[in-house]
N, C-alpha and C positions, 0 to 999 in steps of 0.2 A: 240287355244281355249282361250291360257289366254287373246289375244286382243280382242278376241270376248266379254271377262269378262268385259274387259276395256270399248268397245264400250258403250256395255249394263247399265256398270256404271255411264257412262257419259250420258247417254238419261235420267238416274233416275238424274241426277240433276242441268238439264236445264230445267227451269222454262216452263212451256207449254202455258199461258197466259201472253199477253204483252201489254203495250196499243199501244207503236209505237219502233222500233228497234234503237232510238234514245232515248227514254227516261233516263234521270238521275235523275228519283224520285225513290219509293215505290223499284219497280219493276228492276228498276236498280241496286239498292242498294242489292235484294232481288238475282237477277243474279250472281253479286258481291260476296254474300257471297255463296250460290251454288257449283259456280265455286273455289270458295276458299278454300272450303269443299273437294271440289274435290282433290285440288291441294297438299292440306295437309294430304291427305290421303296419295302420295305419297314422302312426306318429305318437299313439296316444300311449302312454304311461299309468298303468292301473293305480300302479303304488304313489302315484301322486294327484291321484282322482281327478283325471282329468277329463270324464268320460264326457261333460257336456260338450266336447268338440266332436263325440261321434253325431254324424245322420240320424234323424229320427228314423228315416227307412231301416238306417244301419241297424240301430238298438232293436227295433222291434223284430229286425230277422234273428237275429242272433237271442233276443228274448222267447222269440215262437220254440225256436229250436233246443232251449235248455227247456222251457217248460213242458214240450214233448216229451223229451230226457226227463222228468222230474225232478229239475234241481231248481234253486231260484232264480228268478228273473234277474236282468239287471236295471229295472226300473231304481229303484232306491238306493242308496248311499246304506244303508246300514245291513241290506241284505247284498250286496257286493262284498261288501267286508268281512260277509260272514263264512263266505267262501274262501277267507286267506289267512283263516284261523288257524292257527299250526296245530301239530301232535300235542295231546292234551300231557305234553310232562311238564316241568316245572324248568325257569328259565331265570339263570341267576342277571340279580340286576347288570353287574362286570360283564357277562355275556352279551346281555339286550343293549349295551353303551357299548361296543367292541361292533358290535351286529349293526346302530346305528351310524355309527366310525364308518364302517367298510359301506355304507349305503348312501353316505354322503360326500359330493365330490369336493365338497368345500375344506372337509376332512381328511386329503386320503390315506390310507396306510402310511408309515414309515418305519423303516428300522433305523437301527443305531450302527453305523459302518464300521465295522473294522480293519483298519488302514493298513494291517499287517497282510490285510487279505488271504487270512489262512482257516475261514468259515467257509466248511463244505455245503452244509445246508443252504446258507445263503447264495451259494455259488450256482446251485445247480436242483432248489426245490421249483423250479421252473422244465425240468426236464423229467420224463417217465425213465422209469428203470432200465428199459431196452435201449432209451437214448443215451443213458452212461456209460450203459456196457459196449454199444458201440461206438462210443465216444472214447473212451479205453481201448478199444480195439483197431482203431481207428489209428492212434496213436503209436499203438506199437508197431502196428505195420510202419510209420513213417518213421521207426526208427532203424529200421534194417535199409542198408544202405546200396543190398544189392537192386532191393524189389522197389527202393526209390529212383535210382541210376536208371532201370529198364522201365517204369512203372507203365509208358504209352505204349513198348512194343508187348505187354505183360497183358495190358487190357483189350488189342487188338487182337489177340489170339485167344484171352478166353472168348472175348465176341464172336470172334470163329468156332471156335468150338462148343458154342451151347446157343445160340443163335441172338437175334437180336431182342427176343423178347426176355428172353431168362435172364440174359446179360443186363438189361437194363433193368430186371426186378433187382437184378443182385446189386448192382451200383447203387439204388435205390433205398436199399438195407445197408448199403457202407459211404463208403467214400462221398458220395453224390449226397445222399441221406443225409448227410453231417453236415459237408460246406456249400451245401443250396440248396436254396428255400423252394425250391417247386420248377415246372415247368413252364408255367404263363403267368401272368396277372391274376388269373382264378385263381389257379391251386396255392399261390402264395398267400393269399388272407387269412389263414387258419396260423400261419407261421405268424406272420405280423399280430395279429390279434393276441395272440399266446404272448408275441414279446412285451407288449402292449400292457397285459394284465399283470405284466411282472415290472414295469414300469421304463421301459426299453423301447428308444422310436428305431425307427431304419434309416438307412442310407441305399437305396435301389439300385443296381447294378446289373442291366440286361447284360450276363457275361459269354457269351456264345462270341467264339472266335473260329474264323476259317485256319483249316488244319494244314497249313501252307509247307512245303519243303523248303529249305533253306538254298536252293538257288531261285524256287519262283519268288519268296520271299526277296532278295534282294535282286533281283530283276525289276520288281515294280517299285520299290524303292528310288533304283536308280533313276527308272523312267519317269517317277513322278516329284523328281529330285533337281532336276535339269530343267530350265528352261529354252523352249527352241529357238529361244532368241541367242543363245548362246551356252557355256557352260559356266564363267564365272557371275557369280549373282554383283559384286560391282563394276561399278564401269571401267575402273582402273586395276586390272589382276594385277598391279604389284602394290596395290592398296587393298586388296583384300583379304580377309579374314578364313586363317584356315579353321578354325573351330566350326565356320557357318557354310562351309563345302559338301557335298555328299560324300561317301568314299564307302567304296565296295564291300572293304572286308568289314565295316561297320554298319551295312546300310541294311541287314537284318535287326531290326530293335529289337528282339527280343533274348540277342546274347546276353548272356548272361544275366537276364534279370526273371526277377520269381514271382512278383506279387503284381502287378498292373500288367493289365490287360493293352493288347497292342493290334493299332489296326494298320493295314496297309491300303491303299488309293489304287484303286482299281478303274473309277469314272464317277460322274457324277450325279450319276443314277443312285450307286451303293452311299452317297454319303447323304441323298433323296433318303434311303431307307434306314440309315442312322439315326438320322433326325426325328423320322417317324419311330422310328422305336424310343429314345429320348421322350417324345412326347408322350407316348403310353406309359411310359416309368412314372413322367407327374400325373397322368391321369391317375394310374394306380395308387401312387403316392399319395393321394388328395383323397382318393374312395376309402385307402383300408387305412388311414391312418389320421384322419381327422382334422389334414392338413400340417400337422405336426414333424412330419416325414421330409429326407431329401433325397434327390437324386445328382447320381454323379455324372459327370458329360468329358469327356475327351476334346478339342478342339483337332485333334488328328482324323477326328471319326468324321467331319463335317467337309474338309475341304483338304487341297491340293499341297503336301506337306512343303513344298517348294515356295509357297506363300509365305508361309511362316519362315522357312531359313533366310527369304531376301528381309520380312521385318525385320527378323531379329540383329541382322546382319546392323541394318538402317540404324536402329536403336545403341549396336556399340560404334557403330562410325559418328554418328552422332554428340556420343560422348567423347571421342577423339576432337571431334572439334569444338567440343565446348572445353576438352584438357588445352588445346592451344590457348582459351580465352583467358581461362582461372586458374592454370597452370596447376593442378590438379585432378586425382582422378576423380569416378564417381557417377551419380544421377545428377542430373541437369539441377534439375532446384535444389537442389544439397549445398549449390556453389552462393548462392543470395544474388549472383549480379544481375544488377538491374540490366533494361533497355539501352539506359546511354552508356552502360559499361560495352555491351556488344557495338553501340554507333560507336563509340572510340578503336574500339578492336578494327572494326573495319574501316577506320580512315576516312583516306580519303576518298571511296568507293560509295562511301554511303548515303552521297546523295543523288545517283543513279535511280532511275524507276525500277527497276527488279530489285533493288534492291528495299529500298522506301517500301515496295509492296511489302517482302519479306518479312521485314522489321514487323509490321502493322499488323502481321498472322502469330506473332511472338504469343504464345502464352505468356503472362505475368501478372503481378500482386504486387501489393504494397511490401513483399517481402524479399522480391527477386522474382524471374524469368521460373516458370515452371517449364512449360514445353516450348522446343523451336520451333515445332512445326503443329497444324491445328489438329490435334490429334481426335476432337472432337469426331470430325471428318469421315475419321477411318471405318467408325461403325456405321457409317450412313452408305446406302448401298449403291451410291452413285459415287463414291472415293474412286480419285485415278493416281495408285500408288506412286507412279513414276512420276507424274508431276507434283506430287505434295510433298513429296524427300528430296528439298532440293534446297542446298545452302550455296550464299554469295563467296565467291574467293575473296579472300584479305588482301590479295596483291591487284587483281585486272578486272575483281567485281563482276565477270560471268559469274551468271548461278550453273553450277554445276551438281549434279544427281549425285546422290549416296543407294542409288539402287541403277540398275542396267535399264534402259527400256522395255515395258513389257509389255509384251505382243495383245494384241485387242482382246485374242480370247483367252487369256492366263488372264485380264484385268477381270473379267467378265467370270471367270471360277472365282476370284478374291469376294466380288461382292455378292457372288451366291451364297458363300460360306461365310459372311458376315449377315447376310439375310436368313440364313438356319441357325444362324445364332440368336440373331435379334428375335425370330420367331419362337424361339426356345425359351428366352427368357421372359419375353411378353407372354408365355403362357404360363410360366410359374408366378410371375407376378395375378395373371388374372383370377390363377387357381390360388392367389397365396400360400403358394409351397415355396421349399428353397434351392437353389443348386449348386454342385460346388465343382467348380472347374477343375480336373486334376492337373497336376503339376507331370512333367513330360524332359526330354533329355534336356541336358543344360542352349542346347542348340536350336531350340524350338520356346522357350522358353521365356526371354525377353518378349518375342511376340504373344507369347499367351496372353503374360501378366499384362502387358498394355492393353490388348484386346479386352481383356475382363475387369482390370481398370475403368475402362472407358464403360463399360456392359456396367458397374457401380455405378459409376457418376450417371450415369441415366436412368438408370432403376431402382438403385438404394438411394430414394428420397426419403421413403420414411418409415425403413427395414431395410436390414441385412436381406436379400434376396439372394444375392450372388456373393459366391465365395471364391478364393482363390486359394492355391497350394502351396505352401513354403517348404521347400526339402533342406532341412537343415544338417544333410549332411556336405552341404555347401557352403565354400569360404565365405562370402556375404550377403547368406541369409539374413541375418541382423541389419545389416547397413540398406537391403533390400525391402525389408517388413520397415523399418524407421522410416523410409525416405515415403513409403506406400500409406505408412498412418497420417504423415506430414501431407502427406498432396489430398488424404480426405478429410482432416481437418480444413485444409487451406478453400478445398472447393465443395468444401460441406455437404459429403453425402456420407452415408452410414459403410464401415468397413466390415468385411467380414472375413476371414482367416481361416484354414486349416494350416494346423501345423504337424507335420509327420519328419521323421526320418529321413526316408527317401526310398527310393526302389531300382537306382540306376550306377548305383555306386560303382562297381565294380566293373561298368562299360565305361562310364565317365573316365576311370583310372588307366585304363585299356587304351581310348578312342586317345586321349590328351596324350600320354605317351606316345602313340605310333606317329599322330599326326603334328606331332613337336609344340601343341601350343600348353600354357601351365594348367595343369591337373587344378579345374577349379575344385576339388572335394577336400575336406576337414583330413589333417592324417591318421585319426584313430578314432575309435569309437569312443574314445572317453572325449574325446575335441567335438563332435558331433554333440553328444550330450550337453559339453557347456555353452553347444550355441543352441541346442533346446532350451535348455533350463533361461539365459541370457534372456533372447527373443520373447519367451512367455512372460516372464517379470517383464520385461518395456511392457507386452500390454496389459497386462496387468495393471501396473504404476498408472498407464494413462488412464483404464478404466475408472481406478480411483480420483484423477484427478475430473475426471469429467462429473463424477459423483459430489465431490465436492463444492463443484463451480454450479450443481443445482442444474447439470445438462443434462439431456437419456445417456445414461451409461451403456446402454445399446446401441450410442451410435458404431461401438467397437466389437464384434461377436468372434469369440476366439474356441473354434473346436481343438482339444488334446485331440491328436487321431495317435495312440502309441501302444503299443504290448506290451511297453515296459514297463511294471508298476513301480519301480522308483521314481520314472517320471511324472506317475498318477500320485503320487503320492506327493511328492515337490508339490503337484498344482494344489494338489487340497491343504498342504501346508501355506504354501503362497497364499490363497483366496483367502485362509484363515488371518494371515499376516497384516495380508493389503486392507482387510473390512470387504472382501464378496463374497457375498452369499448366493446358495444355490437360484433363491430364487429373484434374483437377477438377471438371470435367463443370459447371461453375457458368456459363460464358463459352458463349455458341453464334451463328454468324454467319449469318443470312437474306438473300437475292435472292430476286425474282421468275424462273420458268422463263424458260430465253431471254434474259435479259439479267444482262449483267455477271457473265457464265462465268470470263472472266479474275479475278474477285475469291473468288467460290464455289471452283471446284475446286482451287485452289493449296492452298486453305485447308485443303478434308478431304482432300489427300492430303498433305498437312504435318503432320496429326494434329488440326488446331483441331475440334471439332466447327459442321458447315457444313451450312447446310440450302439446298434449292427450295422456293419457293410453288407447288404442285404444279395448275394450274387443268384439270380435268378437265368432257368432258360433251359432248350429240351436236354436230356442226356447225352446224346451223341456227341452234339454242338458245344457242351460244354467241356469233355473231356480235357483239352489241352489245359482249360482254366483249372481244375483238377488236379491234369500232373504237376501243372505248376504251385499249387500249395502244399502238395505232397514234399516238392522240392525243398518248401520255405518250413515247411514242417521238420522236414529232417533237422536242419539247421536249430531251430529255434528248440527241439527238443533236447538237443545236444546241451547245449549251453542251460536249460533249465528242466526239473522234471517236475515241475511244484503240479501242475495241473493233473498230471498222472496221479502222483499222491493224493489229491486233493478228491480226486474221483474215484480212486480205489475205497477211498474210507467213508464217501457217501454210499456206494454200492454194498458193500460191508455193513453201514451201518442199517441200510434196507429190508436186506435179506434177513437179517439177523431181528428186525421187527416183522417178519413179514409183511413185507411192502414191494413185492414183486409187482404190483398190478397198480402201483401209486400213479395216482391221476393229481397233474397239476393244477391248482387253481389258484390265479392271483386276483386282487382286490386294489391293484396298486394303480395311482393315476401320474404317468409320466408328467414331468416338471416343465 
């Protein structure tokens, strides 16, 4: 049966009209690629004659069938070739080296970047005509301020009124059409492919959010914010931390912010099916992109946010008691002190057995204590958080908790949600894809980065796998990414870095005022940029310095994720500066899909490695994700119109060649 399949395949693509069985025109050309079609369907590449890997069953069906057809067999090497003879015109040598260029991967395309980024063509010959104009169009709707203010009750009511299938043709043709790549895993490989050929990987983002009101929204919040063992997460409320508290009028996450997607903890079944959507992103990741691709993951999407606010809690009480040691603030190994610095601290306690145990769990180096407590631990799915957060007193030597006791079955959601994590990344590891942990409010955060910390030290042995967030528009960003390169240097596994802006600013500034602790965020956007620009020079500098010492300068992988192109522009000055080059593969530059094309494809067809944030999922489901860039749109056009410009003069210059019907084709091979 299956050769019967085969037979059967081969008659669907040999050509049925021919003008003579010798022809090397149209028709020839037209057999050529056919049979090519064919050939490659079973691994085999005509253009690099690779036929003796077909079947001799295979060949002679496929020969029966051309020479019923009257064309030539493909018994022979030099009557196959005669089939891929082109149009008899004449072919300048420059062309046939240009033609050889674009067929060779070892070669691929390049252009010459211009760092001004004010080449339309370059911006945007990856896009058809329909897609500028509605990219244009797209645009100036998000300039009107009424239709962005109302944009979800605007869209509900034309869905009323033209039903759900018109409505979603229409979304389809606008908004939706623009800033996401399809509906499923399928329909997205045409999107990815095309970015592909212009030399642009992805970043995957299943972006479907339930379209919650703002009391059930913070109704689940609160509930899954609380512990039933009580309501403050340390054991001493007047030693704890109001920043790491829930609180009502904030416990909606999505005031105030525009660009990251936000989940809420309903049970944990939904973070069952988080997971499982996560996992389809790398599968997808791995099929349409050749492995080259990553996907982004949330740690709020996995597990019980309540988890996260007692780490995070853990993690500054912690450094509270290591400020009593080294009299100083900071991250623990920032301070150098050794083991006997801590037995001195604690006197004369410290020859107690809980305490001796203690000691003996000390993370440390030849350079000073890195962690108190074995943080290793926490990713292994038998961790029992309430007895691993537990320091000696300096006065009476009980060990005493920096977390409250936690009930059997809150322990038991901690290591489900450390086990969808571990299962997450053991599968981008086995697909060799990558993933990059996003960065989330300042309150949840400490826990991230430990979490994905520790997710490095066990899977970046030997690759960047796992990446982590930096939002610099945060007071010690810098002092944070330093302390994060020093502990993988120190325990030698490969780092890897997004560095963005941030997306929470304006609750951060909200939430720290009402609730009296200090507004951790930079005060102006120009203070934010100098802790961009700061942060990316340190890795930069170290990446150089690891170049020098003859080490993988990959042990350090830093994506720009930014809009800004002053900041694109700093990196590709810096890289010029420091000695790195593109293909170093250490340097990789991120946009969101849909916006600031002009910055993105310059970039991967110059050779930078250059990514999309790739937002994928059905129309309904994604609407909120929608009005919410519509929001960020507003905003970002406000303060710049280059893009606008930039696509009126390609559209312009289209029309005016007639090029209404411009079909894109790249030949570029991402870096």
């Amino acid at each position: 049966m299956a050769f019967l399949r085969t037979v059967s395949r081969c008659n669907s693509l040999v050509p049925r009209k021919v003008s003579s069985p010798s022809s090397t025109g149209t028709n020839g050309c037209l057999l050529h690629s056919r049979s090519e079609q064919f050939l490659r369907q079973y691994g085999i590449h005509a253009a690099s004659n690779h036929r003796a890997q077909l079947s001799s069953a295979l060949l002679a069906a496929l020969n029966h069938r051309l020479t019923l057809e009257g064309h030539p067999s493909l018994d022979g090497t030099r009557r196959w070739r005669s089939t891929t003879v082109a149009a008899p015109s004449p072919v300048s040598t420059g062309a046939r080296q240009r033609q050889q260029q674009d067929n060779n991967p070892s070669t691929p395309q390049r252009d010459p970047l211009d760092v001004s980024f004010n080449d339309p063509h370059a911006a945007f010959k990856s896009k058809t005509t329909f897609e500028l104009i509605r990219a244009y169009f797209v645009y100036v709707l998000c300039s009107s301020e009424f239709l962005v203010e109302n944009n979800m009750k605007i869209m509900k009511l034309m869905r009323a009124i033209l039903g759900d299938r018109l409505f979603v043709y229409l979304m389809k043709q606008t908004f939706y059409g623009h800033f996401v790549a399809g509906e499923d895993r399928i329909r997205i490989v045409p999107t990815l492919t095309r970015l592909r050929s212009f030399g642009v990987k992805p970043i995957l983002d299943y972006s479907v959010e339930e379209d919650l009101s703002q009391e059930e929204a913070e109704k689940r919040e609160v509930e899954a914010s609380v512990s039933s063992a009580g309501t403050n997460l340390s054991e001493d409320s007047a030693d704890s931390l109001p920043q790491y508290s829930v609180d009502k009028t904030f416990a909606d996450r999505r005031y105030k912010v525009q660009s990251a997607r936000t989940y809420f903890y309903l049970n944990e079944a939904t973070c069952e099916r988080n997971m499982e959507t996560f996992l389809e992103c790398l599968d997808a990741v791995k099929g349409a992109t050749f492995g080259t691709g990553i996907t982004a993951i949330k740690l709020t999407a996995l597990g019980r946010p309540q988890l996260l606010l007692q780490v995070s809690e853990v993690i500054m009480q912690a450094r509270r008691y290591m400020m009593d040691l080294a009299g100083s603030t900071g991250n623990i190994l920032t301070h150098h002190k050794t083991i006997q610095d801590l037995e001195r601290y604690l006197g004369n306690v410290s020859d107690k057995a809980e305490v001796k145990q203690f000691l003996e769990k000390v993370t440390s180096d030849k350079d000073g204590i890195l962690h108190l407590f074995p943080w290793t631990g926490i990713i292994n799915e038998d961790c029992q958080l309430s007895e691993t957060f537990r320091v000696p007193d300096p006065v009476t030597g009980q060990m005493r908790r920096l977390i409250s006791k936690i009930p059997p079955k809150e322990e038991e959601m901690f290591r489900n949600m450390i086990r969808r994590l571990n299962t997450i990344v053991k599968t981008a590891q086995d697909l060799d894809v990558r993933i990059m942990i996003d960065a989330e409010q300042t309150y949840f955060q400490p826990a991230i980065s430990r979490i994905t910390l520790e997710m490095m030290r066990k899977y970046n042995t030997e690759k960047a796998i796992v990446f982590n967030t930096y939002q610099c528009y945060l007071k010690d960003t810098y002092k944070e990414v330093c302390t994060d390169l020093e502990q993988a240097k120190r325990q030698n596994f490969y780092f890897g870095a997004k560095l963005v802006r941030g997306a929470y600013i304006e609750q951060e500034r909200a939430r720290a005022a009402a609730l009296g602790y200090e507004d951790p965020t930079n005060p102006s956007f120009e203070a934010t940029t100098e802790m961009y620009h700061k942060t990316l020079t340190e890795c930069l500098r170290r990446i150089r310095i690891l170049k020098d010492a003859n080490i993988d300068p990959k042990k350090i992988a830093i994506m720009v994720a930014s809009h800004n192109e002053d900041t694109v522009r700093f990196a590709i000055e810096k890289m010029q500066e420091i000695g790195i080059h593109p293909e170093d593969k250490v340097i990789c530059f991120g946009q969101l899909l849909g916006m600031c094309d002009y910055i993105t494809f310059p970039l991967g067809q110059a050779g930078y490695s250059a990514y999309k944030y790739i937002p994928y999922g059905p129309v309904n489901e994604v609407l909120p994700y929608l009005s919410r860039r519509a929001q960020e749109n507003k905003g970002v056009l406000q303060k710049i119109k280059k893009e606008k410009r930039l696509l009126l003069s390609e559209i312009t210059k289209r029309l005016a060649k007639g090029q209404l019907f411009y079909k894109p084709k790249g030949k570029y091979v991402p870096i």
